[in-house]
C-alpha positions as a Markdown table, in Angstrom:
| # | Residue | x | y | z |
|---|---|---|---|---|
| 1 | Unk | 9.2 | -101.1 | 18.7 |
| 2 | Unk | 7.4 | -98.6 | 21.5 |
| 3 | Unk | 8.7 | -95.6 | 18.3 |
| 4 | Unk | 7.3 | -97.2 | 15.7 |
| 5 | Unk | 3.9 | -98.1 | 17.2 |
| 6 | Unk | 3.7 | -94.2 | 18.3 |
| 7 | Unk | 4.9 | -93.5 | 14.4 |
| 8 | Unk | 1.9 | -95.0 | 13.3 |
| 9 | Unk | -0.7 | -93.7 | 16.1 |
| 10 | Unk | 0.3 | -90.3 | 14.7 |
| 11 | Unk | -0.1 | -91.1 | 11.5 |
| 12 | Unk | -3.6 | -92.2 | 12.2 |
| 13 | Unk | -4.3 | -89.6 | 14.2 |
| 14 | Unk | -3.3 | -87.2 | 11.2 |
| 15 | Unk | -4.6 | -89.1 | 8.8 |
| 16 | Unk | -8.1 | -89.6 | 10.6 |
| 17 | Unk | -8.1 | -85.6 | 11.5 |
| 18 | Unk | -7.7 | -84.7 | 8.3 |
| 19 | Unk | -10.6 | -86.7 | 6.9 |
| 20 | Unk | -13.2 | -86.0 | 9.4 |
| 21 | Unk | -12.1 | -82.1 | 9.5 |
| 22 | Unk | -11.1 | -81.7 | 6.2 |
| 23 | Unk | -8.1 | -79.8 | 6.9 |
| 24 | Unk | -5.1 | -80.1 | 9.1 |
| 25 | Unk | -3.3 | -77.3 | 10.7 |
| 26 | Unk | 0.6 | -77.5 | 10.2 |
| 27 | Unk | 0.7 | -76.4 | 14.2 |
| 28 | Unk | -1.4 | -79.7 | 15.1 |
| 29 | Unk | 0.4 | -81.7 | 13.3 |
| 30 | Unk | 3.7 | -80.9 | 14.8 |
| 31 | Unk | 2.1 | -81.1 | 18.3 |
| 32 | Unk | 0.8 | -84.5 | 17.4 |
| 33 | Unk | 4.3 | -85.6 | 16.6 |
| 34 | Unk | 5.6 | -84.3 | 19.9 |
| 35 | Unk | 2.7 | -85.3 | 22.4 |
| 36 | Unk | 0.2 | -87.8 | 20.9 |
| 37 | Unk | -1.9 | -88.3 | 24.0 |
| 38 | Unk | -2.2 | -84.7 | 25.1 |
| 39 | Unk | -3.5 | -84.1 | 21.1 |
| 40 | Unk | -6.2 | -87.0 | 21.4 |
| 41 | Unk | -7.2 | -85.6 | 24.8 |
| 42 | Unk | -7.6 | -82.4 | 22.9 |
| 43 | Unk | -9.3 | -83.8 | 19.7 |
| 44 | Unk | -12.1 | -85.1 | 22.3 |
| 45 | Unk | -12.6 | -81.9 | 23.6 |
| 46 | Unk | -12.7 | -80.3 | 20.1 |
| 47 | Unk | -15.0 | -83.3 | 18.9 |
| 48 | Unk | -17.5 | -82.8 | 21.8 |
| 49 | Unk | -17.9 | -79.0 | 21.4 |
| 50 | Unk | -18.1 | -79.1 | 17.6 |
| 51 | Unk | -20.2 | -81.7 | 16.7 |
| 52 | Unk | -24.2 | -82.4 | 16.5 |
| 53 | Unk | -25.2 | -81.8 | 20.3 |
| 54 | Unk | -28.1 | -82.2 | 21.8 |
| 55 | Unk | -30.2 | -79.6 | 20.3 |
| 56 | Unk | -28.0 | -77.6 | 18.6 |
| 57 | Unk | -26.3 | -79.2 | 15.3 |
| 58 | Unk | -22.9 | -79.3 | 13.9 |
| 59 | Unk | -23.1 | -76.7 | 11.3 |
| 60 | Unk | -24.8 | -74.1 | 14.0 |
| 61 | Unk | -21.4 | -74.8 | 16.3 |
| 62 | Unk | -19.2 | -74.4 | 13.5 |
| 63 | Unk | -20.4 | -71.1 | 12.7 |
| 64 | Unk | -20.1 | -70.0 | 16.5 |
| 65 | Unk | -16.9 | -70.8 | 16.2 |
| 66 | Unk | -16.1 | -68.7 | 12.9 |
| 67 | Unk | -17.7 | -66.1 | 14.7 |
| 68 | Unk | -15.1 | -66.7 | 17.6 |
| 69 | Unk | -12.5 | -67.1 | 15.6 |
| 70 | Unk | -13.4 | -64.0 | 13.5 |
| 71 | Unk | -13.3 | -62.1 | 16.5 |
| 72 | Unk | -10.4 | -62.8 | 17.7 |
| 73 | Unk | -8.4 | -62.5 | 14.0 |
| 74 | Unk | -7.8 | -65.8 | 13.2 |
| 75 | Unk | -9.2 | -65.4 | 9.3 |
| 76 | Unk | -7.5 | -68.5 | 8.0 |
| 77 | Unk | -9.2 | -70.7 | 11.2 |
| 78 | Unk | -12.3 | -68.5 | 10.1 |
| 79 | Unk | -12.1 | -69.8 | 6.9 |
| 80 | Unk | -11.8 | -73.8 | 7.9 |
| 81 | Unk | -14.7 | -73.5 | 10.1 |
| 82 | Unk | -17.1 | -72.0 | 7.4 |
| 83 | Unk | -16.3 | -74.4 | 5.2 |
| 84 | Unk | -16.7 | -77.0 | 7.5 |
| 85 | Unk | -20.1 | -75.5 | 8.2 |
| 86 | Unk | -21.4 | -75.2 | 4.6 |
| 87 | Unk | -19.7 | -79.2 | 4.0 |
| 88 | Unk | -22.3 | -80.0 | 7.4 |
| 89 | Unk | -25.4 | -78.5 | 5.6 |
| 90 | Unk | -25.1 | -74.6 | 6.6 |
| 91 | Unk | -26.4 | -72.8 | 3.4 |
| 92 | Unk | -24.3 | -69.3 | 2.4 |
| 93 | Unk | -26.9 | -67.5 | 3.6 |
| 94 | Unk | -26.8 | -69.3 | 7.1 |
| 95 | Unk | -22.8 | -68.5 | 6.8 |
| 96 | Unk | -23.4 | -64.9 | 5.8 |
| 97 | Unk | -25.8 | -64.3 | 8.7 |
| 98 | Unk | -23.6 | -65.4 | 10.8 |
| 99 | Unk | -21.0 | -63.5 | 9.8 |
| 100 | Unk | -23.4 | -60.2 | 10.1 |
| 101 | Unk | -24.5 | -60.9 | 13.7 |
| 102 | Unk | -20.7 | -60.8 | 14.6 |
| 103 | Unk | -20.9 | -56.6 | 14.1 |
| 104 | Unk | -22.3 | -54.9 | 17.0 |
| 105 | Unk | -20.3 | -57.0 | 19.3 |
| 106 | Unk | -17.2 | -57.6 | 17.5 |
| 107 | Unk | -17.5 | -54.4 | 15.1 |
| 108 | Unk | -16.5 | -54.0 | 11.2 |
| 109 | Unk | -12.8 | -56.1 | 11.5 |
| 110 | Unk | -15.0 | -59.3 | 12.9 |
| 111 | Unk | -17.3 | -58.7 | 9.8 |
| 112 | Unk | -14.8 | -58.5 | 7.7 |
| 113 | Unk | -12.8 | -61.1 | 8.7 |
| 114 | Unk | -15.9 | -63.5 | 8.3 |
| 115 | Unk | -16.6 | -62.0 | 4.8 |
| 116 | Unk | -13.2 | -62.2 | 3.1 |
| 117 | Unk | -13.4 | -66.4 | 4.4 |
| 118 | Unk | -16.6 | -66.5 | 2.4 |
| 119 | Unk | -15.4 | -64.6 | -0.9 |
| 120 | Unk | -12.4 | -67.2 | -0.6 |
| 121 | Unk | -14.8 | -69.9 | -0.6 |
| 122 | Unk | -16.9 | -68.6 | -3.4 |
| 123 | Unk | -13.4 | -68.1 | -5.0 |
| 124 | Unk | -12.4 | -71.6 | -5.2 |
| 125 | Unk | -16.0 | -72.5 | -5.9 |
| 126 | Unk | -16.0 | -70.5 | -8.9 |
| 127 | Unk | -12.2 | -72.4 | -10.4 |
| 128 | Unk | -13.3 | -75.2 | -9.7 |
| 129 | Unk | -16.1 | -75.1 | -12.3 |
């Protein structure tokens, strides 16, 4: 009984992540399957630092993080957290701007990591007219 209750808390976990995120990272999804509590403890975390604060929205945080994430190489994570951005109300512009402040500290590879994520968007934006 105790398996199948956890079967389904994963599933709704999953299921739940991918709806509020719009993605779902093959890596998390393996984790959830193996440690479901340390995954929610995690999702809190991830929920508090990337949602509306405060004073500084959602779609603001989500490009900090791209920015991160350029930084450190991680263009398909790059990618999910400029879309995210633009879904939350960040124009291209915003996106792109973003992107360009990332070059004096993070140099051409951080720009260009934040640039191909946006011609991928623009990309699939363009097929799917």
């Amino acid at each position: 009984m105790a398996n199948e209750e956890e079967d389904k808390r994963v599933r709704d976990y999953l299921e739940a992540m991918r709806k509020e995120r719009g993605y779902l990272p093959a890596s998390l999804a393996y984790a959830a399957t193996k440690d479901i509590d340390f995954l929610e403890a995690y999702d809190k975390l991830y929920s508090a630092s990337l949602s509306d604060g405060k004073a500084f929205p959602a779609k603001y945080r989500e490009l900090v993080a791209a920015g991160i994430l350029a930084f450190r190489g991680f263009d398909p994570a790059v990618y999910e957290h400029l879309k995210r951005a633009l879904k939350l109300g960040a124009t291209k512009q915003e996106a792109l701007e973003a992107m360009e402040a990332t070059i004096v500290p993070g140099g051409w590879p951080t720009l260009g990591a934040g640039l191909r994520a946006l011609m991928r968007i623009e990309e699939e934006e363009k097929k799917e007219k």
